[in-house]
C-alpha positions as CSV (number, residue, x, y, z in Angstrom):
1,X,-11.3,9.5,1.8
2,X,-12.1,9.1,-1.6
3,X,-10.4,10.6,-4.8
4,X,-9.4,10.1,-8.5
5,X,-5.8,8.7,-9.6
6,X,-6.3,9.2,-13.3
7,X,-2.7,6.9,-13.3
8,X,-4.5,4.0,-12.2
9,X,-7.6,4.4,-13.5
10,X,-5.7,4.9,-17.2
11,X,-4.0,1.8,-16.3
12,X,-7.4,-0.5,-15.5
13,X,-8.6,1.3,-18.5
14,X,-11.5,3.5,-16.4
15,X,-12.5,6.8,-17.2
16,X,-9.8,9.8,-16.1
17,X,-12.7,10.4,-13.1
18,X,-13.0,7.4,-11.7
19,X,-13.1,7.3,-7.6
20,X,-10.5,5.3,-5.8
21,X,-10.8,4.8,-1.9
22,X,-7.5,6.3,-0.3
23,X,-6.2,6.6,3.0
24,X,-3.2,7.9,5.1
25,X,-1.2,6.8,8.2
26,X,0.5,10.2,9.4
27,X,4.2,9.0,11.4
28,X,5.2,10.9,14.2
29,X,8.3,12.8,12.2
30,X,6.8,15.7,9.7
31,X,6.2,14.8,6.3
32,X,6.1,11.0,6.9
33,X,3.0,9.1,6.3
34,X,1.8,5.6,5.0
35,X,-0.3,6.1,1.8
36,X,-2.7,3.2,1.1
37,X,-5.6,2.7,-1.7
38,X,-8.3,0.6,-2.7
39,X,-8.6,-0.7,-6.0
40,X,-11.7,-2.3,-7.4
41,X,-12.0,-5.4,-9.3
42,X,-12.0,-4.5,-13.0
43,X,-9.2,-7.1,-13.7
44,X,-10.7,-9.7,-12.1
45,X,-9.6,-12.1,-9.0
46,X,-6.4,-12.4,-9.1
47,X,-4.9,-15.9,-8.2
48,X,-2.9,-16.5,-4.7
49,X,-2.3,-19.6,-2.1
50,X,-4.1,-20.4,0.4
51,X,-3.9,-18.2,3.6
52,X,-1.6,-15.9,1.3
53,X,-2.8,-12.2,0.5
54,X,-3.5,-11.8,-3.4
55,X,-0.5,-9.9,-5.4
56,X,-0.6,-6.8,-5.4
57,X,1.7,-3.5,-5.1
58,X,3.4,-2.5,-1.8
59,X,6.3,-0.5,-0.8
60,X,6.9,0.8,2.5
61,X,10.4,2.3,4.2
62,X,11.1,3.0,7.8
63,X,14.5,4.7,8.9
64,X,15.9,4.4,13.0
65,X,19.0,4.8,14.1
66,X,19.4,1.6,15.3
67,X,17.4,-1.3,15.6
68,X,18.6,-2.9,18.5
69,X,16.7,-0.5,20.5
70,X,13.7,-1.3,18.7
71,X,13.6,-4.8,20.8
72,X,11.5,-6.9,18.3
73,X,11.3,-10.6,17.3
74,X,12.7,-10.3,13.7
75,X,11.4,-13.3,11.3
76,X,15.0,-13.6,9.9
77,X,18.5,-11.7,9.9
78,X,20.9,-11.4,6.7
């Protein structure tokens, strides 16, 4: 969908008004979702490595009871 954050558009220094692409990921428990948005260029490229995503913002949190009956690969364990 598409709607104004005046937050972020007063932060990349856009009119209050300004249209954002936004998006969300409903979860299977009530009141859980995944938000995403689109931002536009106005700041310009921003620099990454090669094969790596560009910097940006993003937070995400996931509760289970326990994650051994998840049965994934994890990358790496603390």
């Amino acid at each position: 969908m598409k709607t104004e954050i005046a937050v972020i558009a007063k932060a990349q220094e856009l009119p209050a008004k300004h249209i954002y692409d936004m998006g969300f990921m409903e979860l299977s428990q009530p009141g859980n979702f995944i938000e995403y948005d689109g931002y536009n260029n106005s700041f310009g490229k921003r620099p990454h490595n090669k094969g790596q995503l560009p910097p940006g913002c993003a937070s995400v949190a996931f509760t289970v009871e326990n994650l051994d009956n998840l049965k994934l690969e994890f990358v790496g364990k603390t």
